[in-house]
N, C-alpha and C positions, 0 to 999 in steps of 0.2 A: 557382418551387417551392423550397422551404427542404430544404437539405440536410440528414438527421438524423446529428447527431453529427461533421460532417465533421471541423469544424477546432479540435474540444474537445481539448484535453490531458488524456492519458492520465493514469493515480491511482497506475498501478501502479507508475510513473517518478520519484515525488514521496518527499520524504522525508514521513514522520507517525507521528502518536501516539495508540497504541491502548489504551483506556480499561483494554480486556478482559486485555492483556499486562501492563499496570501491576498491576492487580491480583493476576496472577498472580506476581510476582516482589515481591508482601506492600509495594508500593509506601503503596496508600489504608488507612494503620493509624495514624489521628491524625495527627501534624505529622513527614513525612518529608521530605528532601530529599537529591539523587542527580542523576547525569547518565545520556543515553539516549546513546547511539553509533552509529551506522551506516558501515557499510564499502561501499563499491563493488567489486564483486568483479570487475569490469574494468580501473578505474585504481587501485584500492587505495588511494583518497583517502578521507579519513574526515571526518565531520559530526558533531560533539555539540553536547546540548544541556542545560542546566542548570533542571531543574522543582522546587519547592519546594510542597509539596502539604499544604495545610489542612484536616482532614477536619472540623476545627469548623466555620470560618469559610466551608466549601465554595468556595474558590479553590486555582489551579492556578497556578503563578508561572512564567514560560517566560523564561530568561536566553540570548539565543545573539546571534552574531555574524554577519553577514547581507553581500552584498554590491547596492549600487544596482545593474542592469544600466543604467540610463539612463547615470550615468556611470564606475562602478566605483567608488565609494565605501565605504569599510569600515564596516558602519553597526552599533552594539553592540544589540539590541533586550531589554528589558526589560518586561512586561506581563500584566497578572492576565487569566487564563479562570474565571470562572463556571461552578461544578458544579450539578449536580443529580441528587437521587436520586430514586425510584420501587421501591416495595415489591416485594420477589420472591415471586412465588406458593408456595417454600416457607417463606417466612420471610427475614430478612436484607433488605439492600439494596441495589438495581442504582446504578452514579456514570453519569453521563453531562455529555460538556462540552456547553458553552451558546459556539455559535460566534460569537467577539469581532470578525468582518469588522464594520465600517461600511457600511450603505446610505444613503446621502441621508440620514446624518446621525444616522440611528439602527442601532445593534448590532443583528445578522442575529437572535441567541439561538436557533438552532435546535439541538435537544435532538438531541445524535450522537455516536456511540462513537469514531469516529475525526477526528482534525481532520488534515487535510493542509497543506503547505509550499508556496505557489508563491508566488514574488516575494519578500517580505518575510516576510508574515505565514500564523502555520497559520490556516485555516479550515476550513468545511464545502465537500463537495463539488457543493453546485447556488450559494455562492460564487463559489469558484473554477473554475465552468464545467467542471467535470471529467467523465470518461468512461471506461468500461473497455476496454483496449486492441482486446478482441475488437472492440469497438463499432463500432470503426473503421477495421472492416475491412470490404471488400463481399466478402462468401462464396461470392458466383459469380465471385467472380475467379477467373483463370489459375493466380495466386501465392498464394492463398487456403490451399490446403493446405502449401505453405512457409511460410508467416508462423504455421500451426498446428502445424507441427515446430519451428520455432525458440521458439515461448512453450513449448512442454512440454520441450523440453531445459534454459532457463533454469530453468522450477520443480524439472527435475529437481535440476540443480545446486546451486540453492539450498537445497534439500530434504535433499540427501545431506549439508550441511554440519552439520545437525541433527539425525541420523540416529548417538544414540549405542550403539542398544542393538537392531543390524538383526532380531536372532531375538530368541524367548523359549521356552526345553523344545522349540528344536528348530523352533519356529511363525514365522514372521514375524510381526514386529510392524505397525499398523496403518501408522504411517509406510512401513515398508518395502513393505509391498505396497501402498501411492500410488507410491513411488517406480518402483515395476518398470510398475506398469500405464503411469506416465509414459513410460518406455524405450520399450515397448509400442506407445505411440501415437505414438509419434517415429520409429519404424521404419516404423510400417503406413502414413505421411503420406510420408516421405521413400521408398519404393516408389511410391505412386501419384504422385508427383511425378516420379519416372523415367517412370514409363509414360508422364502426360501428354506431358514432353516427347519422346518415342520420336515421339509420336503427332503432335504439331507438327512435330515433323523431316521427318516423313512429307506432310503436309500434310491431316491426316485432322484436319476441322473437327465 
């Protein structure tokens, strides 16, 4: 029997690049180029990466610095992503990348908003065998409600680092109340998690 999702890596854990984010920071405006950055809010080690972006020529230019795991090799990577657009129902245009993985010799090309980092190279996520962290989880487990208080503490954290303008006349803003409702769900899991184990102490199966 085939385990579903067992031993897929998680997406959430990968560094990547988001078509929808680019655009929002007026990235895709003719011939730009910039770096992206990412922080690990654990070890406080930092990742960039250098894209030069074509809105004619519809390519994406990815300049970053990578390491081999096979032997720890410092390996510099250079290489075009293929865009593509598609009309938007009110007018204008959606970008979407065209994922540069290699199958057996021919480019994946599947039309995705987000491309992810594992190994070397970003790709797409049915690629690089990816999965969302819930996925891989079995939700009648014991630990099931702990492993769903520690994902909503990190969103929270990461959420509040975002979180410039908590009210509006007095209202919470839409961030702020994800953020509370997260607290919320981090408290009512981390209780039934007491209780559970109350109840194993006891030996109530």
């Amino acid at each position: 029997m085939k385990c579903k999702n067992k031993y897929k890596t998680e997406l959430d854990k990968l560094l990547f690049i988001d078509m929808t984010k680019l655009k929002a920071i007026g990235f895709i405006d003719g011939y730009k180029s910039g770096h992206l950055t990412w922080k690990n809010t654990h070890t406080r080690a930092t990742s960039s990466i250098a894209i030069s972006f074509s809105e004619t020529d519809l390519i994406a230019r990815l300049t970053y610095n990578s390491t081999d795991l096979r032997d720890g090799t410092k390996i510099q990577l250079n290489y075009p992503v293929e865009l593509e657009t598609t009309p938007c129902y009110f007018g204008g245009k959606r970008y979407w990348f065209l994922c540069p993985i290699l199958i057996d010799g021919d480019i994946c090309g599947a039309r995705v908003r987000v491309l992810y980092c594992k190994g070397l190279y970003f790709g797409c996520r049915d690629c690089h065998k990816l999965t969302y962290a819930s996925q891989n989880v079995d939700h009648h487990s014991f630990y099931a409600p702990l492993y769903q208080d520690m994902r909503n503490t990190n969103k929270a954290i990461r959420l509040k680092q975002t979180i410039k303008r908590p009210y509006y006349n007095g209202t919470p803003t839409k961030k702020m109340r994800y953020y509370t409702r997260l607290i919320e769900q981090s408290s009512r899991n981390e209780e039934r998690m007491n209780h559970l184990e109350r109840l194993l102490f006891l030996g109530v199966r």
